[in-house]
N, C-alpha and C positions, 0 to 999 in steps of 0.2 A: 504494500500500500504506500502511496506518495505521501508524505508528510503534510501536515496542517503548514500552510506559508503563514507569516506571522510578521507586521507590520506597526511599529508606533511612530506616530507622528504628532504635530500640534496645527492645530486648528482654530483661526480666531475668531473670537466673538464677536458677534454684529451689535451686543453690549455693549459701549463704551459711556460710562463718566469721563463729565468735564477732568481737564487737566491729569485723567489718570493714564496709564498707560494700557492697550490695548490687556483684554486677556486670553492667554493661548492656553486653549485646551489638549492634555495630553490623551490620544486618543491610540486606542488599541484596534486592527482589523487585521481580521481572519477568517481564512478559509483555506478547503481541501479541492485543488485541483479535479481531481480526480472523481471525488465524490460531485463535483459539482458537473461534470463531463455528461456525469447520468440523469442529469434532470431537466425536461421538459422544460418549465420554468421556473427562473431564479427567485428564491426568499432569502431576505435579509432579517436581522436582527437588531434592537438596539439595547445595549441593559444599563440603566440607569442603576445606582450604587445609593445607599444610607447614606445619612447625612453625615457629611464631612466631621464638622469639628466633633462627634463623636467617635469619629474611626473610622467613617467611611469611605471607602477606595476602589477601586476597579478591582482588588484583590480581594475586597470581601469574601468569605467564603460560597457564597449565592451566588454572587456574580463571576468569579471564578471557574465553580464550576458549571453552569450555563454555556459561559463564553470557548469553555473545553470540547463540551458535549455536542453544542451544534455546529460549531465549525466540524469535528469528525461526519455530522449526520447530512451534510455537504449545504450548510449555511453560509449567507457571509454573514458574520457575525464583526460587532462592533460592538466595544466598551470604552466610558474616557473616564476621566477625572473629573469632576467639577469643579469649579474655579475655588480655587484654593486647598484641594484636595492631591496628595501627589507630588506631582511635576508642574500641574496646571498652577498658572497665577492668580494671580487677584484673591479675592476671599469669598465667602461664604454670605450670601447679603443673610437679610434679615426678612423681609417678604418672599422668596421664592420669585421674584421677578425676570432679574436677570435670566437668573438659571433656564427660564421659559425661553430667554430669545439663546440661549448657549445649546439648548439640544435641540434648538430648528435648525443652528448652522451642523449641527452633528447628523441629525438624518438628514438635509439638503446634502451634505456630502457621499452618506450611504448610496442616498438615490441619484448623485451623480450630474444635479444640479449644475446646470453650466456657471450662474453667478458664483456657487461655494468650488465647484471642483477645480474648475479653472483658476483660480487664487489661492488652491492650494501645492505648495512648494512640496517636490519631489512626491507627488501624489500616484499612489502605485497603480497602474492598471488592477481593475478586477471587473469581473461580470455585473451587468446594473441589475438589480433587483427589482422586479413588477409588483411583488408582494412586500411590505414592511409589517415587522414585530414590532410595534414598542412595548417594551415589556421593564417593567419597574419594580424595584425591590424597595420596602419601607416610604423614607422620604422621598430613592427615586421614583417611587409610584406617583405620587404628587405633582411631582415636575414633570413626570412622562403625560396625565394625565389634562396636560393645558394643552399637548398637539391634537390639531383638527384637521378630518379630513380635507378641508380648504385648503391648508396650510401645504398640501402636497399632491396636487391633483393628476402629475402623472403618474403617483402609485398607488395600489389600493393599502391601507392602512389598519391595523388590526392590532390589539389593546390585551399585552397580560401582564394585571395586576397583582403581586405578590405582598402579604403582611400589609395592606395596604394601611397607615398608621392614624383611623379614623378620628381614633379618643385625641388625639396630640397634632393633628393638623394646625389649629389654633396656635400651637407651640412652635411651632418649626416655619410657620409664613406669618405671624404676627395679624397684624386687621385684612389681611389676604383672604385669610381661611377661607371667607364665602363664594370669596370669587375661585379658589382652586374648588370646593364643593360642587359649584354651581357647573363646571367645566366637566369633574366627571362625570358631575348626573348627567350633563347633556352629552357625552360619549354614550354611556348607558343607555340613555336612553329617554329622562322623564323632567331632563331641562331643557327648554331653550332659550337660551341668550344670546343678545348680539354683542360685537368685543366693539362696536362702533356704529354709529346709526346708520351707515352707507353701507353695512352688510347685512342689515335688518331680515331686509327681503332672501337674503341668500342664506340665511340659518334657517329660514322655513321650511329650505326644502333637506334639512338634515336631517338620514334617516342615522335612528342608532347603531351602532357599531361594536362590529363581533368582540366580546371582551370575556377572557376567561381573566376570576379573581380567585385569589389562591390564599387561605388563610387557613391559622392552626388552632386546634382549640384550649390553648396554653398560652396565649399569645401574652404578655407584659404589659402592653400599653394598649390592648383594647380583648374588650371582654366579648367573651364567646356570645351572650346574649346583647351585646352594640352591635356586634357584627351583621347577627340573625334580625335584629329589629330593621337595620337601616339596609339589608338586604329587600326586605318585606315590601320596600316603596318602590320595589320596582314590580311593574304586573307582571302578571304571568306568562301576558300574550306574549313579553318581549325577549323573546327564544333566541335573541343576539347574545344573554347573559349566562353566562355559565361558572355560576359559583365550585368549587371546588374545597370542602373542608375535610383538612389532614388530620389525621385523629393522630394523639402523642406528641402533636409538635406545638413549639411556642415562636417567638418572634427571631429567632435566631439560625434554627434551623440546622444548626451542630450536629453533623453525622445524619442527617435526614437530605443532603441535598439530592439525593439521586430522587427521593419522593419527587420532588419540583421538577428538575428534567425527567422525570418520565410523564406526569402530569401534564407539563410543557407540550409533549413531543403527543403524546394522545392526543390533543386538543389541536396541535399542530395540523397531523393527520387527517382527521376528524372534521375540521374547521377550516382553517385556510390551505393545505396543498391544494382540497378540489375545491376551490373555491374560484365561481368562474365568473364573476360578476365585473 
């Protein structure tokens, strides 16, 4: 078998504050030649990582092994730093803001985006992707949670949310909170908001979007019945949702990752390969 190719570079942020210096995000991509030779059509990945100033890194344990698993299962798979995390510069804002505009320049580059790919330095050839994963661990679930399928209309776009950290949102984006809420419910399925009055009329025609959410029922910072209740407001009709509860696992996931890539990769299967939409 041809090895996984394996790729880190820095990618900058279309964030910039006055007077500061731009930020480069260090970004990890990979993929299997070979395994990729066998498939019809190309899917990509994105794995967003826990919040920084608590430890969170592209080596997380979750993210890690994700970013292992699907490059072998012939992904291209993508993981970065977030700004202040790493190698990546800048820090850690306090709303979640930035962060929203740092992983549109991360998947604009996945999907090969002429404006991100073309400015980026020593940018390796790979296959473009017609399918995108964002798929979010903790806090990254938050920040993967603000992209819309607007935001990337040559790909089709599909949402897996891991520990998603419902009780502590409030905590980690500050007076945000409603507006990162209001963003998933409307990926889900049971909001809709416009992010400006001139796309009013174009959020109307957003249908919900395929999203498997993956949580433990041990979890530290949100309890197995928050989970179940604020699951509950999504209807029934809406068969894009596909909860997924790990029995024995808490928010960490220590020695349980293979639970998640196999979970993943079922849903994977199941959901987006034949997904011909």
């Amino acid at each position: 078998m041809m090895p996984v190719q394996h790729t880190t570079l820095f990618l900058q942020s279309s964030y910039q504050q006055e007077k500061r210096r731009p930020v480069l995000l260090e970004t990890r991509l990979s993929y299997s030649p070979e395994e990729l030779s066998k498939k019809a059509e190309i899917t990509g990945i994105v794995l967003s990582h826990p919040y920084g100033p608590l430890g969170g890194n592209y080596d997380n344990n979750v993210v890690r092994k994700l970013h292992s698993h699907f490059a072998k299962k012939g992904l291209v798979v993508v993981s970065f730093n977030a700004r202040g995390s790493g190698n990546s510069s800048g820090r850690t804002s306090w709303t979640g803001i930035p962060e929203t505009e740092d992983i549109k320049i991360i998947v604009g580059f996945l999907a090969k985006e002429e404006e991100v790919f073309s400015h980026t330095e020593n940018a390796p050839d790979f296959p473009k992707p017609s399918k995108i994963v964002i798929c979010g661990y903790s806090y990254g679930s938050v920040i993967s949670s603000s992209l819309r399928p607007m935001d990337f209309p040559n790909v089709k776009l599909f949402y897996a949310f891991i520990s998603y950290p419902l009780s502590v949102v409030w905590l980690l984006t500050l007076w945000k909170c409603n507006w990162f809420f209001k963003r998933v419910e409307e990926i889900m399925g049971i909001s809709k908001i416009p992010s400006s009055p001139e796309q009013s009329s174009l959020n109307e025609n957003i249908e919900p979007q395929p999203v498997l959410f993956i949580y433990g029922d041990s979890d530290q910072f949100t309890s197995l019945s928050s989970y179940q209740k604020w699951l509950r407001k999504f209807p029934a009709e809406l068969q894009n949702i596909q909860p997924r509860l790990i029995e024995g696992c808490d928010h960490f996931w220590f020695g349980k990752e293979n639970k998640i890539a196999q979970c993943i990769e079922d849903w994977l299967n199941e959901v987006v390969i034949h997904n011909t939409d």
